[in-house]
C-alpha positions as CSV (number, residue, x, y, z in Angstrom):
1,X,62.4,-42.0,-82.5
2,X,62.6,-39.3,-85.6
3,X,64.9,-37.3,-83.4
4,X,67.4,-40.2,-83.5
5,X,69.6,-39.0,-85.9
6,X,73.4,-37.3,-85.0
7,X,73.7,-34.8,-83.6
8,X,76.8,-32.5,-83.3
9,X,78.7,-31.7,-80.0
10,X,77.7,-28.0,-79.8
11,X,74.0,-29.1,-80.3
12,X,74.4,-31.4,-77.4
13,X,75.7,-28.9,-75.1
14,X,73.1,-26.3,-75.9
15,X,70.7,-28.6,-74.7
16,X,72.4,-29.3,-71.9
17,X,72.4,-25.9,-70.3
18,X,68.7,-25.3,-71.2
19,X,66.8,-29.1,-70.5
20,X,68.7,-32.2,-68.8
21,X,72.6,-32.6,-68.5
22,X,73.0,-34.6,-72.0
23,X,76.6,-34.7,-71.9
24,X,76.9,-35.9,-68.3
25,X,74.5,-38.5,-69.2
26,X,76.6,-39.5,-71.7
27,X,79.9,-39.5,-69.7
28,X,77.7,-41.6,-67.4
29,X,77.1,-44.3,-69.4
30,X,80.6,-44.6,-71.0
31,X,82.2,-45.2,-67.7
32,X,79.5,-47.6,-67.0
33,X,80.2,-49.6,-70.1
34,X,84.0,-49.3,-69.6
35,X,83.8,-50.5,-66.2
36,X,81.1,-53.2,-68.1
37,X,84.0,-54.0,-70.5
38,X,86.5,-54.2,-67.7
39,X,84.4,-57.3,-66.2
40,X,83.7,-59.1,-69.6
41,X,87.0,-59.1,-70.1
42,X,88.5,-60.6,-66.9
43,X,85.4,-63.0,-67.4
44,X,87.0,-64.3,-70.7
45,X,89.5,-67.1,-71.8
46,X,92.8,-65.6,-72.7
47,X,92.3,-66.5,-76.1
48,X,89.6,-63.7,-76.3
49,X,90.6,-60.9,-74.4
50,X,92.3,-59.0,-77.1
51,X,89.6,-59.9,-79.4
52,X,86.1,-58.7,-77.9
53,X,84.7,-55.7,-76.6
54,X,81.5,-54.7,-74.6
55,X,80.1,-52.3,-77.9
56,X,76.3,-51.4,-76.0
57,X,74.0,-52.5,-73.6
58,X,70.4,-51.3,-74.4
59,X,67.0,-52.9,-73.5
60,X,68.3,-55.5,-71.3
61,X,70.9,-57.3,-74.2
62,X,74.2,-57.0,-74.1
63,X,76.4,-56.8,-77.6
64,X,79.7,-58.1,-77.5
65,X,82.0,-57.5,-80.6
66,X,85.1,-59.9,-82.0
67,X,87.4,-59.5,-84.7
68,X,86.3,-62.1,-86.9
69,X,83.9,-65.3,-87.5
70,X,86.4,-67.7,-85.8
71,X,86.5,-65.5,-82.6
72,X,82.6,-65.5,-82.7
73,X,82.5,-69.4,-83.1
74,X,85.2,-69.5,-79.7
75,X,83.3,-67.2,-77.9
76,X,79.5,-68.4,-79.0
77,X,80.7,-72.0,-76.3
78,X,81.7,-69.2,-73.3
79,X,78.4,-67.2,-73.9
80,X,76.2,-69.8,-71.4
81,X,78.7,-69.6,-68.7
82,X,79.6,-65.3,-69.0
83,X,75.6,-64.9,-69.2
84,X,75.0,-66.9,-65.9
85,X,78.4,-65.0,-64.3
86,X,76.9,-61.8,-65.3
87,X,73.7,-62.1,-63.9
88,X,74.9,-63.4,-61.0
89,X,77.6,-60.6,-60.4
90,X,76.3,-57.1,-61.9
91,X,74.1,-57.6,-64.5
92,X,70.5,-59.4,-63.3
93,X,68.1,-57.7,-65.7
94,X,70.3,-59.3,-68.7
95,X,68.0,-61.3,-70.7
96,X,70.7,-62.1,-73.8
97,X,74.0,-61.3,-75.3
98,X,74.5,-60.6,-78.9
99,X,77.9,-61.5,-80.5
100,X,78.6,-58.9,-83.5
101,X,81.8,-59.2,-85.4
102,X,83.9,-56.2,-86.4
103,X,87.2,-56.5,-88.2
104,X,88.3,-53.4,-87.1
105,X,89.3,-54.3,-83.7
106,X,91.8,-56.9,-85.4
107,X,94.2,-53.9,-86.2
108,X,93.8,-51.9,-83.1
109,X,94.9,-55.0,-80.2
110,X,97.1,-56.4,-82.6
111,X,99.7,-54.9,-79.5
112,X,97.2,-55.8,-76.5
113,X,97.1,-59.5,-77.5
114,X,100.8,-60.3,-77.4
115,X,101.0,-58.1,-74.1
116,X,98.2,-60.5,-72.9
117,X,99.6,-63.6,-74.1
118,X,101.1,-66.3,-71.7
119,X,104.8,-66.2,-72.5
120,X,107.2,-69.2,-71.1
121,X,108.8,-68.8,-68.0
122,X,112.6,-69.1,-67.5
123,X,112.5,-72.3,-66.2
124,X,110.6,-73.9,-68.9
125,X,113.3,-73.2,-71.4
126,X,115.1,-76.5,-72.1
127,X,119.1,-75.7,-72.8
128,X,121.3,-77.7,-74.4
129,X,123.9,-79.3,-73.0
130,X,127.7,-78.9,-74.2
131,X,127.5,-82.4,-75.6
132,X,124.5,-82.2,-77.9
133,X,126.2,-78.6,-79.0
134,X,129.3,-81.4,-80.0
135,X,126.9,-83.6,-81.8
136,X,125.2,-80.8,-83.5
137,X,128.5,-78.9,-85.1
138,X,129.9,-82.6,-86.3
139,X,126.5,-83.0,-88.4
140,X,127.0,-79.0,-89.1
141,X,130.0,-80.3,-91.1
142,X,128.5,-82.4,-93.1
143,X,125.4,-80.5,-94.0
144,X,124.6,-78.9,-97.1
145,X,125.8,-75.1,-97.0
146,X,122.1,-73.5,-95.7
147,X,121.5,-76.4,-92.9
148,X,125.7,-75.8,-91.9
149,X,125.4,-72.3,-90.7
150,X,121.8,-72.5,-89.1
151,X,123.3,-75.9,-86.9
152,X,126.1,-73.5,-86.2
153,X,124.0,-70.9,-84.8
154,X,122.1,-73.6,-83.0
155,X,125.2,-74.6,-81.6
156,X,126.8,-70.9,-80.8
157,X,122.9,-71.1,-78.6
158,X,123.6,-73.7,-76.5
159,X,127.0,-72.1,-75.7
160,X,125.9,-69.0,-74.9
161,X,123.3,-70.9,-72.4
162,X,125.7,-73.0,-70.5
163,X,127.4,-69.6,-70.2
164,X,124.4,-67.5,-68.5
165,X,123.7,-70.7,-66.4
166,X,127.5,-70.6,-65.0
167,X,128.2,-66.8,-64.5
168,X,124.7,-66.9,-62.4
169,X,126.4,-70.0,-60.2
């Protein structure tokens, strides 16, 4: 334990040549906690994917960490249900997981989270029709100024739908 401190990277692979492969140890157990992460993840609600991350696994506990308190909250009702899947699957020595939160991942899968998130198929996109584009530019025209032009554009939408809908025909 008093050797527990950091230690740099030419240190570590002095030792390495002279007592037990340190670094390969370490390589070791960073693919084992990717492939860790990997399976927490998939075991998730979308919600929490981009949000949490396997951070360690030591002494039979696994620590999880989210971006903030909210996150923690959402992912404190999934913890009985990914400890059971867990121990059933890979993990059967896991006596608990610890939830940690750390802001930092916020700005890192700021990206991650809106590659992950369910966006609407085609076919769930309502268009309007060429009537209710009528309707809308004759209450365009007697809109204040700021409400006209965004009706327009509303409008200018609906044409431009019925057109995709007809060239595909």
């Amino acid at each position: 334990m008093r050797d527990s401190y950091p230690q740099s990277l030419n240190i570590l692979l002095k030792e390495s040549n002279l007592e037990s492969n340190t670094l390969q140890t370490i390589q070791q157990r960073a693919q084992a906690l990717i492939k860790l992460n990997n399976t927490v993840i998939s075991l998730l609600p979308i919600e929490l994917k981009a949000w949490c991350r396997v951070a360690n696994y030591r002494q039979h506990i696994l620590i999880l960490e989210v971006t903030n308190a909210s996150r923690k909250v959402r992912l404190n009702y999934e913890l009985p249900t990914l400890l059971s899947t867990l121990r059933h699957t890979i993990l059967p020595s896991l006596s608990s997981i610890n939830i940690m939160i750390n802001p930092s991942l916020s700005s890192k899968n700021c990206l991650s989270f809106q590659q992950i998130a369910i966006k609407p198929s085609k076919q769930i996109i309502s268009q309007l029709s060429k009537e209710s584009a009528k309707t809308i530019r004759n209450l365009a025209k007697r809109s204040p100024k700021k409400l006209k032009g965004k009706l327009e554009r509303l409008a200018a939408l609906a044409g431009e739908n019925t057109k995709a809908t007809s060239n595909k025909d």
